[in-house]
Every structure is written in C-alpha cells, then in structure tokens.
KEVEX-680219 format. One record per residue: chain; x, y, z of N, C-alpha, C in turn. Coordinates in nm, 2 decimals, padded with zeros to 4 digits. Last residue first. Example, Ala and Ser with C-alpha at 12.3 -4.5 7.8 and 13.67 -1.06 7.14 Angstrom:
{node "A",{01.28,-00.22,00.71},{01.37,-00.11,00.71},{01.29,00.00,00.79}}
{node "A",{01.32,-00.57,00.78},{01.23,-00.45,00.78},{01.32,-00.33,00.78}}
***
This chain:
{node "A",{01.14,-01.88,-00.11},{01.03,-02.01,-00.14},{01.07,-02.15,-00.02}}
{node "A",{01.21,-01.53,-00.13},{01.29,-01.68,-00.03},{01.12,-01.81,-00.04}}
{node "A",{01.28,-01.28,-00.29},{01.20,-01.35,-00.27},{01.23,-01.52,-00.20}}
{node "A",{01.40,-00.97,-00.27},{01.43,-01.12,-00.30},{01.31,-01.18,-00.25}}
{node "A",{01.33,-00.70,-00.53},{01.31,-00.79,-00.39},{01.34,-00.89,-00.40}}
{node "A",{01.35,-00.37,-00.67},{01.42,-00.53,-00.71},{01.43,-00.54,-00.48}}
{node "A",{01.08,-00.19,-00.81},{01.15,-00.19,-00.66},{01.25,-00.37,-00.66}}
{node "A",{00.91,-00.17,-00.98},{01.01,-00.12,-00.98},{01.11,-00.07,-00.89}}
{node "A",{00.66,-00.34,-00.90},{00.64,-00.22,-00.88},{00.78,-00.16,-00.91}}
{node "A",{00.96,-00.56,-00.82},{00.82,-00.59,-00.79},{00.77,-00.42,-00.80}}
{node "A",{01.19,-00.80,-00.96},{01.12,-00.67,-00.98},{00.98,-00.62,-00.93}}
{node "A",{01.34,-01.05,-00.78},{01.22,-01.01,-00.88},{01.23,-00.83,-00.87}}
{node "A",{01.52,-01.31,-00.71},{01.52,-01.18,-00.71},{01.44,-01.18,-00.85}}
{node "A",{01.45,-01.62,-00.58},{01.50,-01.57,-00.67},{01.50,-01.40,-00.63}}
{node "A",{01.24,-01.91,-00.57},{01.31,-01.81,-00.47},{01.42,-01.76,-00.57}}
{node "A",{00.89,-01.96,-00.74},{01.09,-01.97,-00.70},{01.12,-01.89,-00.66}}
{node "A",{00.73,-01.77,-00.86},{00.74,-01.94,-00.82},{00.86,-01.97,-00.78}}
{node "A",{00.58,-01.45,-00.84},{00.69,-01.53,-00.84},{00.70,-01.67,-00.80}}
{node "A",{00.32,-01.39,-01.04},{00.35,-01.36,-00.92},{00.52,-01.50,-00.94}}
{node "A",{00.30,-01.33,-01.31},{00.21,-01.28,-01.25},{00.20,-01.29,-01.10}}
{node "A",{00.56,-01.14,-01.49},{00.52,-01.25,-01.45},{00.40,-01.20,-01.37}}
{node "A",{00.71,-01.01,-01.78},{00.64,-00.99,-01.66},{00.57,-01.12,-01.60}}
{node "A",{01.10,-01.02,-01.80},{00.92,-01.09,-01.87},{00.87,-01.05,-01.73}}
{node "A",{01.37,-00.90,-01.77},{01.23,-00.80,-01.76},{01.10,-00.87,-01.83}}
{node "A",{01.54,-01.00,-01.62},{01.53,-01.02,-01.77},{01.41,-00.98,-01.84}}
{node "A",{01.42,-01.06,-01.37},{01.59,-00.99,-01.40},{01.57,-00.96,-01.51}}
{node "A",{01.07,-01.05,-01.41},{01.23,-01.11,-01.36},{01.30,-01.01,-01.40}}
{node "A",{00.87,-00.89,-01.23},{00.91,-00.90,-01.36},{01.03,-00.98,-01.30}}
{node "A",{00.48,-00.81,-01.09},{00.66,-00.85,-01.13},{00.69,-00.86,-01.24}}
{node "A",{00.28,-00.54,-00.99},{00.35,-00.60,-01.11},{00.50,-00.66,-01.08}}
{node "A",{00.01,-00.51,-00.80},{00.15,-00.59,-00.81},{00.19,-00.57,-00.98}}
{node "A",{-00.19,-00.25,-00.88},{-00.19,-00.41,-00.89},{-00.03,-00.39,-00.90}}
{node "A",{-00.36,-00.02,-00.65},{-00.30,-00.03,-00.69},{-00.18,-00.19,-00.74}}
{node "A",{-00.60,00.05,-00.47},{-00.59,-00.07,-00.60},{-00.47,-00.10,-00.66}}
{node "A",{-00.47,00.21,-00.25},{-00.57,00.04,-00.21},{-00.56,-00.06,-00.36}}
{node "A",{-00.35,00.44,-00.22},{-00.41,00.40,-00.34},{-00.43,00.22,-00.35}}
{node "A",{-00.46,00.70,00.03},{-00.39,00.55,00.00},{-00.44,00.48,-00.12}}
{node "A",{-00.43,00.97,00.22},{-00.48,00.88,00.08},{-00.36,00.76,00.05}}
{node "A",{-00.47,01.12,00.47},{-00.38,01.04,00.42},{-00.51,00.97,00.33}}
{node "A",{-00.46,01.47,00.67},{-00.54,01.40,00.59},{-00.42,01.27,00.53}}
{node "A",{-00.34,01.56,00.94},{-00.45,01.63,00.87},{-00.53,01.51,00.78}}
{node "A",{-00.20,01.44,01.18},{-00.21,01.45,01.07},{-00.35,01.48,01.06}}
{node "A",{-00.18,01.74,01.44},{-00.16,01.61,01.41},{-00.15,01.63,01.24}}
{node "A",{-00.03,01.95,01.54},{-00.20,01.93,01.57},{-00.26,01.80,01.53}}
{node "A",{00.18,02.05,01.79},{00.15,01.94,01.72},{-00.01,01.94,01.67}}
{node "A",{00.17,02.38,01.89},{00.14,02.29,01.95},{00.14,02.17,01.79}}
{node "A",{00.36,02.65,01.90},{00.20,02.58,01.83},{00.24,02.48,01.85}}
{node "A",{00.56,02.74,01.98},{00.45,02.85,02.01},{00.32,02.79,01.99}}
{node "A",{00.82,02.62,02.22},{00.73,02.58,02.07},{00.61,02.69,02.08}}
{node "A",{01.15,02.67,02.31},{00.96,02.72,02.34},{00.92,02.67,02.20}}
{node "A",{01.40,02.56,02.49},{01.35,02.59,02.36},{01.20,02.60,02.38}}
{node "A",{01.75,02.66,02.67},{01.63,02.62,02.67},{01.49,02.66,02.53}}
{node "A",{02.02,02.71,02.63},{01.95,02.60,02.69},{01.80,02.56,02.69}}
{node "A",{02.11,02.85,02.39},{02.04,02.75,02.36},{02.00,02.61,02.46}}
{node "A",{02.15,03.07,02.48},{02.25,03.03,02.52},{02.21,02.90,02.47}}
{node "A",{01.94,03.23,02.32},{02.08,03.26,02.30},{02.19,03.15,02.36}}
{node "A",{01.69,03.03,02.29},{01.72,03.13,02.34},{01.88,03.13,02.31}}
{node "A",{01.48,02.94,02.05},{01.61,02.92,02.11},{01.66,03.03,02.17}}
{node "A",{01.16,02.78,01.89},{01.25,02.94,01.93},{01.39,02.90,02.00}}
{node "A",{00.98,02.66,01.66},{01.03,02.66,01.75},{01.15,02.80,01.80}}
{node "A",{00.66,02.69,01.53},{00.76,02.79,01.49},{00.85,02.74,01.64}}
{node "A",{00.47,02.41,01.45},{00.48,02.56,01.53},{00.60,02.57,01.48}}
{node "A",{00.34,02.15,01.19},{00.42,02.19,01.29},{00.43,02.35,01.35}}
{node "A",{00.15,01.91,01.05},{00.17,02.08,01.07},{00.22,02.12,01.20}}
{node "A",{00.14,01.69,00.80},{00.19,01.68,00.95},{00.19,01.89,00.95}}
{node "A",{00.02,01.54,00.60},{00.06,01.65,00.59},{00.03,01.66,00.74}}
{node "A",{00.06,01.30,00.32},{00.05,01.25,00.44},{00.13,01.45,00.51}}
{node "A",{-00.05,01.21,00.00},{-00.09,01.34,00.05},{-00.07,01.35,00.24}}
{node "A",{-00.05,00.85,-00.01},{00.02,00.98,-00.02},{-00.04,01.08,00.04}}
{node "A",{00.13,00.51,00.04},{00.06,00.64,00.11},{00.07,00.74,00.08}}
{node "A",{00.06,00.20,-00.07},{00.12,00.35,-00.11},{00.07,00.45,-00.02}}
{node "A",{00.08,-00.12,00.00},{00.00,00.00,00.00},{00.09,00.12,00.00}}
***
C-alpha cells in the first residue's frame, strides 16, 4: 500500500541565545489528511524484464520497480 498526501503541521520553535532552553509556540495538531491508493496491482518481472504474475521460485524479482528477493 502506497501512502500519499501525508501533511503533518508543525509551530515555529524558538532558542534562546544560550540554547539551553526551547519554546514551541503551536502545538503538534496532528495528521491532517492520508490517501492511500488500495488498487494499486502488483506487477513483477524477472531480471530479464518478462512480466510475470507472481513469483514461483526463490530468486530476485522486480516488484512495482523496486528489485526484492523472494525466499520459497
């Protein structure tokens, strides 16, 4: 699963001169919003780029254009 639009909002932190001590003005408010693209379909491929429809053998695959090993 892919996660996008993930938007964290953070305060303005401050430092005092001797930098012992630090003030936040705003507070954490959290995450705001996350989309996740749920359909998105597996694609492998071997080394030798045929697409396959899932891997049978332990080997290194291409999965979504990310190279994984795969242990059978």
């Amino acid at each position: 699963m892919v996660s996008k639009g993930l938007k964290v909002e953070f305060g303005t932190i401050s430092q005092t001169a001797n930098a012992k001590s630090n003030t936040i003005d705003k507070a954490v408010t959290g995450i705001v919003e996350v989309q996740s693209d749920a359909s998105v379909e597996e694609k492998w491929y071997t080394l030798s780029g045929v697409r396959i429809k899932a891997p049978t053998q332990s080997g290194i695959y291409i999965l979504n254009g990310k190279k994984v090993s795969v242990k059978k």
